[in-house]
C-alpha angles and dihedrals in degrees: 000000000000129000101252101047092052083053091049087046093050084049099059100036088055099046091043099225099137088067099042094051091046091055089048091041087055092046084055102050085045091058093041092056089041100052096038088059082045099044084043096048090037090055088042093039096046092062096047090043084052090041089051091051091048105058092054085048086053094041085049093050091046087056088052088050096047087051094046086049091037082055092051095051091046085059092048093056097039096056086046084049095054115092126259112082083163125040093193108109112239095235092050120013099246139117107287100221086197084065086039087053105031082061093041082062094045094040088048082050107058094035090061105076098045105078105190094054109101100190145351116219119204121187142156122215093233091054148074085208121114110190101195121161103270092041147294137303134158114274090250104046084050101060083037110052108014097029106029113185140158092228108018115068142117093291085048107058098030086064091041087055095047090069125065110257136167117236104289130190113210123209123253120284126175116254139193105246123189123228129181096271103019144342120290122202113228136170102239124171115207122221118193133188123240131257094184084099116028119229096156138348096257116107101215126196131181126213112210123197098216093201092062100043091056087054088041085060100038109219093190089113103066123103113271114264092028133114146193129233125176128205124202127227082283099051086246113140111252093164150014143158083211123086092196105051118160127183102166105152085337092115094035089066082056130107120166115222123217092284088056093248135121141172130213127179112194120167111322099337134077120214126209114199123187125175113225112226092209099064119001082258113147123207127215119204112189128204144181099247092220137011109283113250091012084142084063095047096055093047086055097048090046083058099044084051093047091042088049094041084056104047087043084054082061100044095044085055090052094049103052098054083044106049091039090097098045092044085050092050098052083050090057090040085049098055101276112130133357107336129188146177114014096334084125093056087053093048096048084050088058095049096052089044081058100052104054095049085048087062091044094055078047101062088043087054089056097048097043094052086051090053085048083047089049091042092054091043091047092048090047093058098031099101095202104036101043113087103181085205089068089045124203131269096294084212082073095027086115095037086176118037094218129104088237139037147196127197116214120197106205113189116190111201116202110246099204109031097213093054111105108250127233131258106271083221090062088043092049085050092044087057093036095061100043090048089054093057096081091019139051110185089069130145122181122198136174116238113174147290085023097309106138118193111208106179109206122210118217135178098212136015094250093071090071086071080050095050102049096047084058103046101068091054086047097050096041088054091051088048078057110041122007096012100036092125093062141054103234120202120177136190128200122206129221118281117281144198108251088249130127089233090067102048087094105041089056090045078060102050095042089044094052091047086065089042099049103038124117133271095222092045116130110184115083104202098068123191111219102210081070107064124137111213114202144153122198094132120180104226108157101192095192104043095051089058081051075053094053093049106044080060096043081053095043090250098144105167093055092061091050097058088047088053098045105048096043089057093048105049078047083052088049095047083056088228116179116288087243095047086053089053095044087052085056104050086045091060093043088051097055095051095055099070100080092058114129107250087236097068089073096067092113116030089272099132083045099045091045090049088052094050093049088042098054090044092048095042083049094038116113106190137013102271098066087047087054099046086051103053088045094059089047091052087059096051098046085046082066092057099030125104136195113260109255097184112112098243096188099083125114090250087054106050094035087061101037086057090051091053105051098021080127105066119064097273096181116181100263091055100047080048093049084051097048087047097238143092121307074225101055091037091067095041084057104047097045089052090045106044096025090236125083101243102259098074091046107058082042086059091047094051095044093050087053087042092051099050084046088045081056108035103029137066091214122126136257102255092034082059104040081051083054102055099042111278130121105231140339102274093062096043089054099045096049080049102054091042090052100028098031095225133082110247100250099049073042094055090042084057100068103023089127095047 
C-alpha cells in the first residue's frame, strides 16, 4: 500500500467521516424511500379523492335536474286541470274571449315562478288559436313569426298531436326568436304533454331555454374536463354540455344495480350512469379516466428527488468534516477521553434536560397513539369515509381486549347556558376514570356536539346486566360532583363480538337509544335493546295552516294554543325524542313561508333558523322544544304578513288541488283555504269548471292512479293510499264507476305500453 493512501485512510479513521456520512447516507435513502411511497400514493389517492367529490357534485346536479323537470310536469297537469275543455260560448257557438283570458292569467300564473321556461303553448285541435302566457296568436303565426324553425312548425306539431304519445322532452335545437327590433337565435328544448292518455282536450307544449336551465342546475362543482349528458325514458339524447358526445355501444355494456347506478370505463373515459326515479331519465356523467400528462409529472418528480439526493450526498460530505470537532467534543463532555474540572456537572445537567424532554416527547406519544385509537374508532364507524379494502392501522386494530363489547353514547348537556364549558379533554378524562373504577378494559373518546363513545370490553355476555345496574348510580354521582354543571344521558348498544366489523353497528344501536327514545322518558341511562319503535304521531294538517295564518294576522295567541296542544297530545302519545323534533322543524318551517322577503336583509330568518335549530338538535324533552318553537313563532309574526293574493281563481284552486290530491282535501277544508262558504265554494266551482268537485278531484286522483297502475309495481291498495283514498275498496270502487273497468283489469290492459 503506498504512502499517501495509508495517510488519506488515517485521515479519515481519525476525523470519523466515514460514520457520520454513512448515518446521513442512510437518513437520505429513509426519506427517499419515504417520500417516493408518499409522492406515488399521493398521485394514485388525489384522482380517487376528485372522483369521490364528483360524483356528489353530480348527484347534487341530477336532483336539480328531477325538480326542473318535476316543475315542468306539475305545469303540465295543472293546465290540463284548469277548466275549458271547449272555447265555444254556450249562447252562440263562438270562441268566448272571458275563458281565452281567464287561461292566458293562469297560464301567466303558473309560468312566473319557473325561470328557465321560455314559453307555455296552449292549443285545441278545432282551433287556429295559441294561449300562451303574454297573449294569443294563431298556431301558425305563432311558429312563423315569434318561433320561427325549419321542423318544427304548425304543420309539425297538428299532425304530432293527432297521434297518441306519452309526455316527451326534445333535445335542444336552435330557433328564430323575435324580439321587438330583430330575431334573435336561441337553443330551446321543447317539452310536450301527453295525449296517450287523455286529461283534457289542450294540447301543451313548453318551450326550455337550455341555456338557462344549465345555469338553473350549476354545474361548477364537476370535476374539470366532465360532462353531463341526459337521456330521456327511450335512451335518446335530450341534453348534453359536450359537443362530442358519442355513445356508440357504450349503453348497451351497461347493467343498473339495485341503487340505479352503473359504471362503465371505456378508453380513456369513465362513464357514471344513475337512473332517475322520477322519469325513467338516465343521466351520463362523463370523466377523464386519469389525470392528463401524469407520465410528465412523475418524470419531473424522479428529477427534483435525484437532483435533491445529490446535493444531500454533498452536503452530507461538508458536514461531516465540518461537524467532526463539535461531535468529538460532546464525546469528551460526555465522559470520552481525559475530562477535568466540572465536565461531569455539565454533563449531569445534560442528562436530567434530557430527560425531561424525554417525558415530555412520552405523554405526546400517548396522546398522540389515543387520538390514533380515536381516528381508527371514528373511520370504522364513519359510513362514508371508511373503505374496509384500504384496512385500518393494524397497531388499533382491538381497540378493547374482551371477547365482547358494548358501545355507550354519552351526550352532556350545558345547564346554564352562559356558564363556560368545560374542555372536552378534561370531560373524556372525567368518564374514563370513573369507568375505570368497576372495568378495566375502558376507552373514552370524544365524538361530537357533546356526544362522547366509551367502548367497554367484556369477557361473557352476562356482564352487560352488570354494567348497566351500575351505570345510573355512576352517572347520578358525576350530575352531582365532577359533572354538576351538565345534564349527562347515556345509551348503551346490544352485545357485540370484539371484532372491527362491528364498531359501527354498535355506534348505531347506542345512537339510535338516545334518537328513539321517549319524550316522556325519565331515566337517563337508556338500554337500547329495549327500544320501543313507534309511530302515532299527532300532525293536524289543518290546524297548523290555522297556525300559519293567526301569525300571518298577528294573532299570536292563537298560535300558541295550536303549538302547544299539538306538542303535547304528541307528548301524551309518548312518541321518539327525534319524531317530536322533526314535528317541530316541520311546523317552523311552515310557518315560515309567509315571512315578508325583506326580513331576511340581514341574515335575520337565517340567523333565527340556526338558533331553533340548535335549541331543538340540544333539547332533551318536549318542553324546551316547545318553548323554542314558540319563541321562533313570535319572531317570524314581526316579519309575517296576511296573504293579499286572491286565492279563489280557477289557477289557484286547480293547483292547489294537484299538489295536495293525496291528503284527504273534503269540501269544508278546500273552502276554509280559499277563505269562503263550503256553500259558495261549491256554487263557484261547478259554474267554473262545468263538474261539482267531487268529480273533479276524482278525475285528478284517477289520472295520477292510472299512470302509477301503468308505470309502478305498487299494489292496489298501496296505490289507491297514495292518490287519496282511504282504503282499496273504495279506490276500486270510484275506478271502475268513472273508467269502466276494475285496475287491475285496468293495469292488464296495458302491461306491453
Amino acid at each position: 500500500m503506498r504512502k499517501d493512501d495509508y495517510n488519506l485512510k488515517r485521515f479519515f479513521t481519525n476525523l470519523g467521516i466515514v460514520q457520520i456520512f454513512g448515518s446521513l447516507l442512510l437518513v437520505i435513502g429513509i426519506m427517499y424511500i419515504s417520500n417516493y411511497f408518499v409522492y406515488k400514493n399521493s398521485i394514485s389517492g388525489v384522482y380517487d379523492k376528485v372522483a369521490q367529490n364528483n360524483n356528489l357534485a353530480v348527484k347534487t346536479t341530477i336532483q336539480s335536474f328531477d325538480d326542473s323537470f318535476r316543475s315542468i310536469n306539475n305545469i303540465i297537469h295543472s293546465i290540463h286541470g284548469l277548466p275549458y275543455n271547449s272555447l265555444e260560448s254556450e249562447e252562440d257557438g263562438r270562441i268566448d274571449m272571458v275563458k281565452v283570458y281567464t287561461m292566458q292569467d293562469s297560464i301567466a300564473t303558473l309560468v312566473s315562478s319557473v325561470d328557465f321556461i321560455e314559453e307555455v303553448i296552449v292549443f285545441y285541435d278545432d282551433y287556429d288559436l295559441a294561449i300562451t302566457s303574454l297573449g294569443t296568436s294563431s298556431l301558425k303565426d305563432l311558429f312563423q313569426n315569434k318561433y320561427k324553425h325549419d321542423l318544427y312548425n304548425e304543420s309539425y306539431w297538428r299532425t304530432y298531436t293527432k297521434g297518441e304519445n306519452t309526455f316527451k322532452m326534445l333535445p335542444g335545437q336552435y330557433f328564430k326568436v323575435a324580439t321587438n327590433s330583430s330575431w334573435q337565435r336561441k337553443k330551446l328544448m321543447v317539452a310536450i304533454g301527453g295525449n296517450k292518455i287523455r286529461i283534457s282536450n289542450k294540447n301543451i307544449i313548453i318551450l326550455i331555454d337550455e341555456a338557462a336551465l344549465l345555469k338553473h342546475v350549476n354545474q361548477k362543482l364537476m370535476i374539470p374536463g366532465g360532462s353531463l349528458i341526459v337521456l330521456d325514458q327511450d335512451r335518446s339524447v335530450i341534453l348534453s354540455t359536450d359537443s362530442s358526445t358519442n355513445l356508440s355501444g357504450v349503453l348497451d355494456e351497461v347493467y343498473f344495480n339495485s341503487s340505479q347506478e352503473a359504471s362503465l370505463k371505456k378508453e380513456d373515459y369513465q362513464y357514471n350512469f344513475y337512473k332517475s326515479d322520477l322519469n325513467d331519465f338516465v343521466y351520463i356523467n362523463k370523466v377523464p379516466y386519469q389525470f392528463q400528462n401524469i407520465n410528465s409529472v412523475i418524470k419531473a418528480n424522479e428529477m427534483i428527488m435525484i437532483s435533491a439526493i445529490i446535493c444531500a450526498i454533498l452536503l452530507s460530505v461538508l458536514l461531516s468534516i465540518y461537524l467532526n470537532r463539535p461531535v468529538k467534543k460532546i464525546i469528551h463532555q460526555l465522559g470520552g477521553g481525559s475530562s477535568r474540572g466540572n465536565d461531569f456537572r455539565k454533563i449531569l445537567s445534560g442528562v436530567v434536560k434530557m430527560q425531561m424532554e424525554l417525558d415530555k416527547a412520552k405523554q405526546q406519544l400517548k396522546n398522540a397513539e389515543s387520538e390514533a385509537r380515536r381516528s381508527v374508532f371514528l373511520q370504522a364507524v364513519d359510513e362514508y369515509v371508511f373503505d374496509p379494502q384500504h384496512g385500518l392501522q393494524p397497531s388499533y386494530s382491538d381497540l378493547v381486549r374482551g371477547k365482547y363489547f358494548v358501545l355507550m353514547m354519552v351526550h352532556l348537556d350545558l345547564k346554564d347556558k352562559e356558564q363556560a364549558p368545560m374542555p372536552v379533554e378534561v370531560i373524556a378524562a372525567v368518564l374514563d376514570t370513573a369507568l375505570r373504577k368497576d372495568h378495566n378494559d375502558v376507552q373514552v373518546f370524544y365524538d361530537k356536539s357533546m356526544h362522547f363513545v366509551a367502548l367497554i370490553g367484556m369477557g361473557q355476555p352476562k356482564d352487560r346486566a352488570i354494567l348497566l345496574k351500575g351505570l345510573k348510580g355512576l352517572f347520578a354521582g358525576l350530575e352531582q360532583e365532577s359533572l354538576s354543571a351538565y345534564s349527562v344521558w347515556a345509551s348503551v348498544s346490544e352485545l357485540y363480538a370484539a371484532e372491527l366489523k362491528n364498531y359501527k353497528l354498535a355506534y348505531r344501536s347506542a345512537m339510535n337509544g338516545l334518537l328513539y327514545r321517549a319524550v316522556n322518558e325519565t331515566s337517563h341511562v337508556l338500554d337500547a335493546e329495549k327500544i320501543h319503535y313507534g309511530w302515532s304521531m299527532y300532525f293536524p294538517f289543518d290546524k297548523i295552516e290555522k297556525l300559519s295564518n293567526y301569525l300571518s294576522n298577528g294573532k299570536l295567541h292563537e298560535g300558541k294554543e295550536i303549538i302547544s296542544e299539538t306538542l303535547q297530545k304528541n307528548a301524551s302519545r309518548n312518541v321518539h325524542q327525534h319524531q317530536m323534533a322533526h314535528i317541530a322543524k316541520t311546523m317552523f318551517l311552515y310557518i315560515l313561508r309567509n315571512v315578508n322577503p325583506t326580513a331576511n336583509q340581514d341574515d335575520e330568518m337565517y340567523k333565527l333558523e340556526q338558533r331553533f335549530l340548535q335549541k331543538i338538535d340540544s333539547a332533551h324533552d318536549y318542553m324546551e322544544i316547545e318553548h323554542a318553537l314558540i319563541e321562533a313563532a313570535k319572531h317570524i309574526a314581526k316579519y309575517s304578513k296576511p296573504e293579499e293574493t286572491n286565492k279563489l281563481n280557477p289557477g289557484f284552486i286547480s293547483q292547489y288541488i294537484e299538489l295536495h290530491y293525496m291528503e284527504n282535501l273534503y269540501l269544508d277544508h278546500i273552502a276554509e283555504i280559499v277563505e269562503t262558504s263550503p256553500k259558495y265554494f261549491s256554487s263557484y266551482f261547478k259554474k267554473t269548471f262545468g263538474i261539482n268537485y267531487v268529480e273533479y278531484l276524482n278525475k285528478v286522483r284517477l289520472s295520477h292512479a292510472k299512470e302509477l297502475l301503468k308505470d309502478s309495481t305498487l299494489s292496489i291498495g298501496e296505490i289507491g293510499e297514495k292518490t287519496g283514498y282511504l282504503n282499496s275498496s273504495t279506490f276500486t270502487t270510484t275506478f271502475k264507476k268513472y273508467v269502466g273497468i276494475s285496475p287491475s283489469e285496468y293495469r292488464k290492459q296495458h302491461a306491453n305500453e
